[in-house]
Structures are given as C-alpha cells and as structure tokens.
KOLVO-457104 format. One record per residue (C-alpha): z, x, y. Coordinates in nm, 2 decimals, padded with zeros to 4 digits. Example, Ala and Ser with C-alpha at 12.3 -4.5 7.8 and 13.67 -1.06 7.14 Angstrom:
! residues 2
@zz 00.78	xx 01.23	yy -00.45
@zz 00.71	xx 01.37	yy -00.11
This chain:
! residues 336
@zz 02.75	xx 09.73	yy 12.41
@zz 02.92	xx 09.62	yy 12.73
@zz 03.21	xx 09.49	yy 12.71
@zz 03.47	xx 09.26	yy 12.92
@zz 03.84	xx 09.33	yy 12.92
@zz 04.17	xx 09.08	yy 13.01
@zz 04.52	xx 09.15	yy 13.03
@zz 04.74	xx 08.89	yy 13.08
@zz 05.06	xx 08.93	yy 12.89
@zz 05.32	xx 08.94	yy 13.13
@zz 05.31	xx 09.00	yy 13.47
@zz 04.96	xx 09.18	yy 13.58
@zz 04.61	xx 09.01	yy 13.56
@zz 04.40	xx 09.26	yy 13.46
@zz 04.02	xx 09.30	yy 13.41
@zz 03.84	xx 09.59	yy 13.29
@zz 03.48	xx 09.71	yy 13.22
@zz 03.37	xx 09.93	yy 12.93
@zz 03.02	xx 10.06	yy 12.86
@zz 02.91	xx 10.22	yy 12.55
@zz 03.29	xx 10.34	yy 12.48
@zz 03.32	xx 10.47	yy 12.88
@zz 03.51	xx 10.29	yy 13.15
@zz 03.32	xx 10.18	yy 13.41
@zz 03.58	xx 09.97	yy 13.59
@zz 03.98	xx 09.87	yy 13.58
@zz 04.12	xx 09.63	yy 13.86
@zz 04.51	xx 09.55	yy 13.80
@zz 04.65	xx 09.28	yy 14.05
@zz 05.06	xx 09.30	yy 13.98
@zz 05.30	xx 09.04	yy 14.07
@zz 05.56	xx 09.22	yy 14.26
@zz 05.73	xx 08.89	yy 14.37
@zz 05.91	xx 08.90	yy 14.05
@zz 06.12	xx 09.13	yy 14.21
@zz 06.35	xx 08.88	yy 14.42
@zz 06.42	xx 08.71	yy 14.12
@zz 06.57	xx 09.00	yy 13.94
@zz 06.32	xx 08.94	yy 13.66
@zz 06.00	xx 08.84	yy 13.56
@zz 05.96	xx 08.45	yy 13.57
@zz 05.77	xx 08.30	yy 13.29
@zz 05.62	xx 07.99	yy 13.50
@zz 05.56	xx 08.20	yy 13.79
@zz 05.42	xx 08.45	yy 13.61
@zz 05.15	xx 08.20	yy 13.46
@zz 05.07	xx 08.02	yy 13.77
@zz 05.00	xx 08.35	yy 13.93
@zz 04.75	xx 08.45	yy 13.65
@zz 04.52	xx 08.13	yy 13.69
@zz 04.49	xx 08.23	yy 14.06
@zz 04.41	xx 08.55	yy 14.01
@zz 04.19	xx 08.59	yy 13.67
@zz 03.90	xx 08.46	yy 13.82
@zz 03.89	xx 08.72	yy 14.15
@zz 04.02	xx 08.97	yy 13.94
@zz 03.68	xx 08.97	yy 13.68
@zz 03.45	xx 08.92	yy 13.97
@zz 03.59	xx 09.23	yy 14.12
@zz 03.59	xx 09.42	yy 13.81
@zz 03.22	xx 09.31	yy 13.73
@zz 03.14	xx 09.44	yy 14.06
@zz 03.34	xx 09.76	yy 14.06
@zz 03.13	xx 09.83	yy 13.74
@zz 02.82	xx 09.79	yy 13.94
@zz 02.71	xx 09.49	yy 13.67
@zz 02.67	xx 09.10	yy 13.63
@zz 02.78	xx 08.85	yy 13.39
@zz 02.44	xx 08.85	yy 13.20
@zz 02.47	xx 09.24	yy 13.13
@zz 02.79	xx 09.15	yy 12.92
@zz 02.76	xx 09.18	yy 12.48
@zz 03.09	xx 09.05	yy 12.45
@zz 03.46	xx 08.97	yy 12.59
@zz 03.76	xx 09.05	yy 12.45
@zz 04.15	xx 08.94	yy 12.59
@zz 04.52	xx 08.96	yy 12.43
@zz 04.63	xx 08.69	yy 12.24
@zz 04.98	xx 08.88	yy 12.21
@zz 05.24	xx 08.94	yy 12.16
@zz 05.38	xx 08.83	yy 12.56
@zz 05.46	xx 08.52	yy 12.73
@zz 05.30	xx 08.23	yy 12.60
@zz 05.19	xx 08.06	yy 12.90
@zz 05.04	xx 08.41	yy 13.07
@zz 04.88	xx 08.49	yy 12.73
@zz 04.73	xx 08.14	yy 12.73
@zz 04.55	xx 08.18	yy 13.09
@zz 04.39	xx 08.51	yy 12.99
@zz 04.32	xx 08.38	yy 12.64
@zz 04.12	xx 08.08	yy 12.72
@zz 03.96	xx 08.18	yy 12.98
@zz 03.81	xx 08.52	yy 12.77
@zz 03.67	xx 08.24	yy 12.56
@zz 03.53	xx 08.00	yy 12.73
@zz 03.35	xx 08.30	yy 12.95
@zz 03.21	xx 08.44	yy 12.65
@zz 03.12	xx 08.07	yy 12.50
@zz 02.95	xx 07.96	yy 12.84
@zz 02.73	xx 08.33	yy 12.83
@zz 02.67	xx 08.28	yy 12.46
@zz 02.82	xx 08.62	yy 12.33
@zz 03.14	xx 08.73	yy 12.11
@zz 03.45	xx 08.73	yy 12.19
@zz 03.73	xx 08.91	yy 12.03
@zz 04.09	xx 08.91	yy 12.07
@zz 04.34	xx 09.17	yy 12.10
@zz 04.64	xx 09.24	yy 11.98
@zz 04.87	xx 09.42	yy 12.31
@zz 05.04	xx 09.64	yy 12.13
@zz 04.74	xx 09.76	yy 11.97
@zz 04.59	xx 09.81	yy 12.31
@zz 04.87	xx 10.04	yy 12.44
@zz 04.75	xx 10.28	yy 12.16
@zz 04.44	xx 10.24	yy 12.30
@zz 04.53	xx 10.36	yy 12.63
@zz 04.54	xx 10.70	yy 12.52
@zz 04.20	xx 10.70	yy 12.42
@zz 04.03	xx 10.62	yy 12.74
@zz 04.01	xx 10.92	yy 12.84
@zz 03.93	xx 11.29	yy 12.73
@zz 04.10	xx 11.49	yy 12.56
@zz 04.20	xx 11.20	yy 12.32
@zz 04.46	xx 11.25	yy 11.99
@zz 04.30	xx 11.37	yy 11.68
@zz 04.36	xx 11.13	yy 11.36
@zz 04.58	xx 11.11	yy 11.22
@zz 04.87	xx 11.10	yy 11.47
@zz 05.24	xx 10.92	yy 11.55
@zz 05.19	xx 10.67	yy 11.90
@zz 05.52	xx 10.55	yy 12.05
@zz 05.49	xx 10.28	yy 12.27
@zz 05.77	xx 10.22	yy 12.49
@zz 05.78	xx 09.96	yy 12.74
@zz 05.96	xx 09.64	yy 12.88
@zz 05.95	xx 09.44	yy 12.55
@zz 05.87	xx 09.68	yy 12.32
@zz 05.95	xx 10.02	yy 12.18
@zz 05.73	xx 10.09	yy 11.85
@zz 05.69	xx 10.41	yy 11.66
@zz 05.35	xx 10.40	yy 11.46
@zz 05.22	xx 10.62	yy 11.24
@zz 04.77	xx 10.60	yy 11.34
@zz 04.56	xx 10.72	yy 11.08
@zz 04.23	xx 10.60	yy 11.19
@zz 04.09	xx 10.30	yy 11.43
@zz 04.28	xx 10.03	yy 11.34
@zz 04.48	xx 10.20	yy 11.11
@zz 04.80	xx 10.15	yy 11.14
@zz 05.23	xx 10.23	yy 10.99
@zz 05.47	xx 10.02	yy 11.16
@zz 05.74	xx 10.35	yy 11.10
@zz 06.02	xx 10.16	yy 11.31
@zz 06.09	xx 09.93	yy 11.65
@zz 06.38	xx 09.82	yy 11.83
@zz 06.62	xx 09.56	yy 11.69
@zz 06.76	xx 09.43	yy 11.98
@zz 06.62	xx 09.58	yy 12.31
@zz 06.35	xx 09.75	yy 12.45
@zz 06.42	xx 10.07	yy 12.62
@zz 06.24	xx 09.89	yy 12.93
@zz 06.46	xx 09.59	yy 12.89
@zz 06.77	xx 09.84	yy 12.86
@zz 06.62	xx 10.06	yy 13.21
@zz 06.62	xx 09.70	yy 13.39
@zz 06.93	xx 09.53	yy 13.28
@zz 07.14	xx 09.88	yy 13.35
@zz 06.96	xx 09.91	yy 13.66
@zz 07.05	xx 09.54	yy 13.76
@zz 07.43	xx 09.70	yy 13.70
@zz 07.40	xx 09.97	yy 13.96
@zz 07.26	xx 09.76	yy 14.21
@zz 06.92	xx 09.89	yy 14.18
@zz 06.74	xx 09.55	yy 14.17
@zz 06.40	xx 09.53	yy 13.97
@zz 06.20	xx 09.67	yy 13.86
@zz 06.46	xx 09.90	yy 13.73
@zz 06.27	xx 10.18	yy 13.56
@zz 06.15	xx 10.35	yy 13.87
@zz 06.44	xx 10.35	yy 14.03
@zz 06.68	xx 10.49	yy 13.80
@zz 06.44	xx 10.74	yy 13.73
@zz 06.45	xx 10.88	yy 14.13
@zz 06.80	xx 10.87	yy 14.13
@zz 06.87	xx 11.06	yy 13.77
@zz 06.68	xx 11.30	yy 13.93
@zz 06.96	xx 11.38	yy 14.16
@zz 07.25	xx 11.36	yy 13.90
@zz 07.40	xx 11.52	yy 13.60
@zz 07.30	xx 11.42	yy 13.28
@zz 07.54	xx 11.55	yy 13.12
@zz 07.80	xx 11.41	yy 13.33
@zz 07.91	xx 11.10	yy 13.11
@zz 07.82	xx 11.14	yy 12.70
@zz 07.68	xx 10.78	yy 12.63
@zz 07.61	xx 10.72	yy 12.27
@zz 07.27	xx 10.77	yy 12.09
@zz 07.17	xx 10.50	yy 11.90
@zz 07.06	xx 10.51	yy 11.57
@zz 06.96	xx 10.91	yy 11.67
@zz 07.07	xx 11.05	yy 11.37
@zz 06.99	xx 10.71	yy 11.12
@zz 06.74	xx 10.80	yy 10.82
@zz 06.56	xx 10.44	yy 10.97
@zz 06.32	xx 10.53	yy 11.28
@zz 06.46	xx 10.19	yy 11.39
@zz 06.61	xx 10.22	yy 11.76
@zz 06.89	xx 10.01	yy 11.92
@zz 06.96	xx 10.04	yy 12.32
@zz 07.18	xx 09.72	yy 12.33
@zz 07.48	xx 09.94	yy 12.25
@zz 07.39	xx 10.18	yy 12.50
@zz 07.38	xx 09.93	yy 12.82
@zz 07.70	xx 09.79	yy 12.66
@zz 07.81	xx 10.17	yy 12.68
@zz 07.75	xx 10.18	yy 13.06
@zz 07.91	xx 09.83	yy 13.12
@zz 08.20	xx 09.93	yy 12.97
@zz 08.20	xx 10.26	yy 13.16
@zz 08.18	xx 10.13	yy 13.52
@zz 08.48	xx 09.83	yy 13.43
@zz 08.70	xx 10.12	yy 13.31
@zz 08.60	xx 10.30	yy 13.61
@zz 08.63	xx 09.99	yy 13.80
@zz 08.34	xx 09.99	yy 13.97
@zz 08.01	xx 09.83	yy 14.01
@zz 07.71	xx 09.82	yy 14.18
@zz 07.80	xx 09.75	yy 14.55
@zz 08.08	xx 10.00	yy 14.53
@zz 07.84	xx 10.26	yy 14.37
@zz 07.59	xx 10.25	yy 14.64
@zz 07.44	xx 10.59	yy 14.71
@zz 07.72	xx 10.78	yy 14.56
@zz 07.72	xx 11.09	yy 14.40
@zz 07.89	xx 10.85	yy 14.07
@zz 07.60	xx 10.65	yy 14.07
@zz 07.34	xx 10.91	yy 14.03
@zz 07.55	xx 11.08	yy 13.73
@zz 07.55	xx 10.77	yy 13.56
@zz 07.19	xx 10.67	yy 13.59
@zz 07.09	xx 11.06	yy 13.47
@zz 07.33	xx 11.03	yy 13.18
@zz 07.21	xx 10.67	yy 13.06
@zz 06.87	xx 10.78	yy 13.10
@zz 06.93	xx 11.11	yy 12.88
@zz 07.03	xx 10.94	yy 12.64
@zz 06.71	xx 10.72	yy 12.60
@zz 06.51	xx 11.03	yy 12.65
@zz 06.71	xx 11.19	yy 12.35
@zz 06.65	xx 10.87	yy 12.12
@zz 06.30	xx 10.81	yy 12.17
@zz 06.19	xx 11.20	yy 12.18
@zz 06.41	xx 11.28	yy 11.88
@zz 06.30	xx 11.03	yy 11.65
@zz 05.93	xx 11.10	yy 11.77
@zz 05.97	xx 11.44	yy 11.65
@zz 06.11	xx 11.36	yy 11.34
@zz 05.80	xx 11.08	yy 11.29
@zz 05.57	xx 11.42	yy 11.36
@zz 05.74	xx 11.66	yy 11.13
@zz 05.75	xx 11.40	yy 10.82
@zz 05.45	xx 11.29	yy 10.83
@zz 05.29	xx 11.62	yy 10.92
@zz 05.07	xx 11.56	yy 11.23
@zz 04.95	xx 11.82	yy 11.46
@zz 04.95	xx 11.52	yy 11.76
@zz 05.18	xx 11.29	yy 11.97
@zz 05.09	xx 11.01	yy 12.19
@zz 05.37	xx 10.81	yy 12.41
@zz 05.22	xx 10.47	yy 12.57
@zz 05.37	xx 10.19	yy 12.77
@zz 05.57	xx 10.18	yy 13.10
@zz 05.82	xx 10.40	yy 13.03
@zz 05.54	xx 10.61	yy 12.94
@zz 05.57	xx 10.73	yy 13.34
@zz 05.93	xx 10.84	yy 13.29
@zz 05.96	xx 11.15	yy 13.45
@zz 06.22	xx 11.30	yy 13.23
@zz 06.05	xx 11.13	yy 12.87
@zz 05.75	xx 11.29	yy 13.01
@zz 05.91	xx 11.69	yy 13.07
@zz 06.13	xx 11.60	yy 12.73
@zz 05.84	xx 11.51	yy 12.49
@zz 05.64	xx 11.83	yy 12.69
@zz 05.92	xx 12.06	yy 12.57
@zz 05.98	xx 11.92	yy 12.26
@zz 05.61	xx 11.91	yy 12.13
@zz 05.59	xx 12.28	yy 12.32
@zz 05.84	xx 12.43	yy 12.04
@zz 05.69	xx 12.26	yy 11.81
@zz 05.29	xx 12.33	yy 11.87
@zz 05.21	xx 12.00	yy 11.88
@zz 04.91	xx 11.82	yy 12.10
@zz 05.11	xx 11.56	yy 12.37
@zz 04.89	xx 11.30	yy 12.49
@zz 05.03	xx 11.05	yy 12.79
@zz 04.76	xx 10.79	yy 12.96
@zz 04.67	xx 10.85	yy 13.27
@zz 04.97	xx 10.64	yy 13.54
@zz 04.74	xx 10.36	yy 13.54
@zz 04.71	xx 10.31	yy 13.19
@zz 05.09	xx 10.32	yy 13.11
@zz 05.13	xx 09.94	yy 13.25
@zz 04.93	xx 09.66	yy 13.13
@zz 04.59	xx 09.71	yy 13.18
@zz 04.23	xx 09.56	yy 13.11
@zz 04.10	xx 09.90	yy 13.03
@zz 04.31	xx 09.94	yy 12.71
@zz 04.20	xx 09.59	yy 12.61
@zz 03.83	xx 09.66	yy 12.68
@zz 03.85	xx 09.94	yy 12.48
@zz 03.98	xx 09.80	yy 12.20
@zz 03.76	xx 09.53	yy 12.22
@zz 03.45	xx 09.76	yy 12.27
@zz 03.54	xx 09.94	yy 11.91
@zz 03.63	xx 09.61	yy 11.71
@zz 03.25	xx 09.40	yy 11.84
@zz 03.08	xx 09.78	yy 11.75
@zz 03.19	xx 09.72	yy 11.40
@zz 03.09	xx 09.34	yy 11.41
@zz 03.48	xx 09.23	yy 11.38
@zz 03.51	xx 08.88	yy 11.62
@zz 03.75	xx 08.64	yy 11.62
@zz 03.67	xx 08.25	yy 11.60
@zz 03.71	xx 08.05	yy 11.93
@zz 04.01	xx 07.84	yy 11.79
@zz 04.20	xx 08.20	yy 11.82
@zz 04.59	xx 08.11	yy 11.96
@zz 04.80	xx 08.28	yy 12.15
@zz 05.13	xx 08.44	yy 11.97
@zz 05.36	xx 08.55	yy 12.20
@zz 05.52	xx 08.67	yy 11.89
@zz 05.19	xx 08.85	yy 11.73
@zz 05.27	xx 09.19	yy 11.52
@zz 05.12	xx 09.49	yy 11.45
@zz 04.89	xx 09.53	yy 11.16
C-alpha cells in the first residue's frame, strides 16, 4: 500500500509519501509572508495553497522516487482548520484519487498530530496520553489503540499557540511568536514575575490561557510599558521567561496528572509548541521522576505536515476504512 498525503489546514502545503507504513518522502512549503501581517490571513492563506499543492505533490512523488500510477490510495485533512485552505487540499486529494481510480480517505488534523509520533522509531506503546499543543489547539487525549481515542480535556478559550503569538505581539516580537519568546526566555528569569496558572490545580484537565495573556497585559500597563519601550531589555526577557513558565507548568502538570490516573507507562506531546525548548526539558524531567517513556516528533513533524496525514491515511485504507467523495471540509471537525 502506497499512499499519498496533503496538509493543508492552515498555513503550509504539505505533501507526503508513505510506503508499507515507512516514509519515503515529506515536502512542507510554509507561507512565511503571513508574518507582515501579524497573523495568518485566511484568503491569503488559501490562494497560496492552490499555487503550491500541485508542485508540492510532484515534488513529493519525486522525492519518493515513485509516479502517480504506483499510488493505492490518497488521503488529505478535511479539518478541523480554515475552511478555504482545508477546501484546496480537500478537493484536490479527491479528484487525484478519482482521476487514478483508487481510495481516498480523509483525515481528521488533530488525529494526524497523534500520528506524528508514530513516524518514527521508537514509537509510544498503547495505551498512552498525547497532548497536542499548537496554534489552534491544545488537546489532552487519552490513546488506547489506532484510532482509539478519550478526549480527557482542551482549551476553552485559547490555544497555548494562540496565547505564545498574541503575548508575543505585546512585546514587540512580531509573528510568529512562539520562536521568539522562546530565545529570549532563555535569557530571563522565570521566576521573575508569578503569572497565574490556569485551571493548574482544577479536578477538569480543561486548560484556559486567555487569563494568562490578560495576566501579562495587565502587567506591562501597571508597569507602564510596552513593546517599543521593552526592546532588548533585561524586563523584557523576564517577562517572556515567566509567561512561558507558566504555560510549561499548565500543560506538563496536567499531562502528568493524565499519566498517573490513567496509569500509562508513556507520554507523547505533538503540535508546534511541541518544539518549545523549555516544554521539551520540562516534560523530560517530569517524565524522568516519574519513569515514564517521553516521545516528541522529530522538528519537522511538530508543524503541519503531509507525513502525519499519510500515515494516518496509510493505517485507515489498510483496514479498508475510505471515505465517500462527497466528504466536506469542517473547519470545526472534532476528535472521535
């Protein structure tokens, strides 16, 4: 079984290869001109996809050393994302499997992220609890088996991406604003302002970070500062460590607490975030004292990607699950 991958959710046109279960290709063209807008732009975003998506397969049908006619099936998100990027990907995964004459299967994104950590070897035993942390999302779910799957909690407000970007936009970091808090916490103190941890100690595993950018808001007006005045000061690195301790204490903490209750020997942490440096040496040390089995994708795999997709796809056409070429997009689609 060889099977075709597309990603096109949000903001990277992906296409992936897998063979048999391996990878044998995963080409990712991103859209960094987002970033002079402050944010991704839906309409943009969508126009850059039907640009891209056909160059984009060709090259990862040619990085996987294969043609079209060597294909048994295609799969491609159908959401949750942005409805017009979901649509480009979506239709065009069908009518390329319809015009070769083979399946095609849709993917649920979120489904793929827990996917991504079983691309590669050493992969999570089952049962195990998979947080997925990204831009839009932050899910904790509980994975028994393929396709099994506990929604244990998710955010009820904002992502812990969306939180990363809109504090970032704050401090004058522009956007993306993940990676660049995360160089400059390195610098600071993150213990140097006590922001509140949402939800942290709630019986829910439910998690909140709207409360928390409000937190910093409030900090720099009763400072009075902001982000030109904060500029490469030794205040500005403080702040981005101590906001970003307290999302690494939220999302770790109730991870844990996921893993002790329902008595798992392993952890897996997907999504953008996923490449935080400080979730990253957190959940290491946390899962350390506890003796559990940490499993993070490889960088590539933490952002949207056709390999996750592929994957997914490769395991649902191997048990004979398809999906019906009237499939719509859902740019609200849930877990199940």
């Amino acid at each position: 079984m060889t099977v075709l991958g597309i990603e096109t959710s949000c903001d990277e046109t992906s296409a992936a290869v897998v063979r048999d279960g391996k990878l044998l290709s995963n080409v990712i063209a991103s859209q960094d001109f987002h970033s002079r807008y402050g944010g991704i732009v839906p309409e943009l975003a969508s126009r850059a996809h039907q640009r891209l998506i056909v160059p984009v397969v060709d090259e990862a049908l040619a990085k996987a050393g294969i043609t079209s006619a060597e294909l048994g099936g295609v799969a491609a998100v159908h959401g949750p994302g942005l409805i017009g990027s979901l649509l480009v990907g979506l239709s065009f995964g069908k009518t390329y499997a319809y015009g070769l004459g083979i399946p095609f299967v849709g993917v649920n994104h979120m489904e793929a992220h827990i996917f991504s950590n079983l691309i590669d070897e050493p992969r999570p035993e089952f049962p195990f609890v998979n947080l997925t942390v990204s831009g839009g999302h932050t899910q904790l779910v509980a994975v028994s088996d393929l396709f099994q799957y506990e929604m244990l909690g998710e955010t009820l407000d904002d992502a812990a991406g969306e939180a990363f970007d809109k504090v970032a936009k704050m401090l004058g970091l522009g956007y993306p604003g993940g990676p660049a808090i995360d160089r400059l916490a390195r610098e600071g103190n993150p213990a140097a302002i006590r922001f509140p941890r949402p939800f942290l100690n709630d019986a829910s595993f439910s998690f909140s970070f709207s409360g928390l950018k409000t937190s910093v808001l409030y900090h720099l007006k009763s400072s009075g500062l902001d982000g030109q005045s904060l500029a490469q000061t030794a205040q500005l690195r403080d702040i981005a460590a101590s906001f970003q301790q307290a999302v690494v204490d939220v999302l770790v903490g109730k991870t844990m607490r996921a893993a002790r209750e329902r008595r798992v020997r392993s952890v897996a942490v997907a999504g953008g975030v996923a490449a935080n440096s400080a979730l990253r040496r957190a959940f290491e040390h946390a899962t350390g004292e506890r003796g559990l089995k940490l499993f993070f994708p490889r960088m590539e795999f933490c952002t949207d990607n056709g390999a996750m997709v592929a994957l997914a796809g490769h395991e649902k056409l191997e048990r004979g699950i398809t999906s019906r070429f009237e499939l719509a997009a859902r740019p609200n689609l849930e877990l199940s």
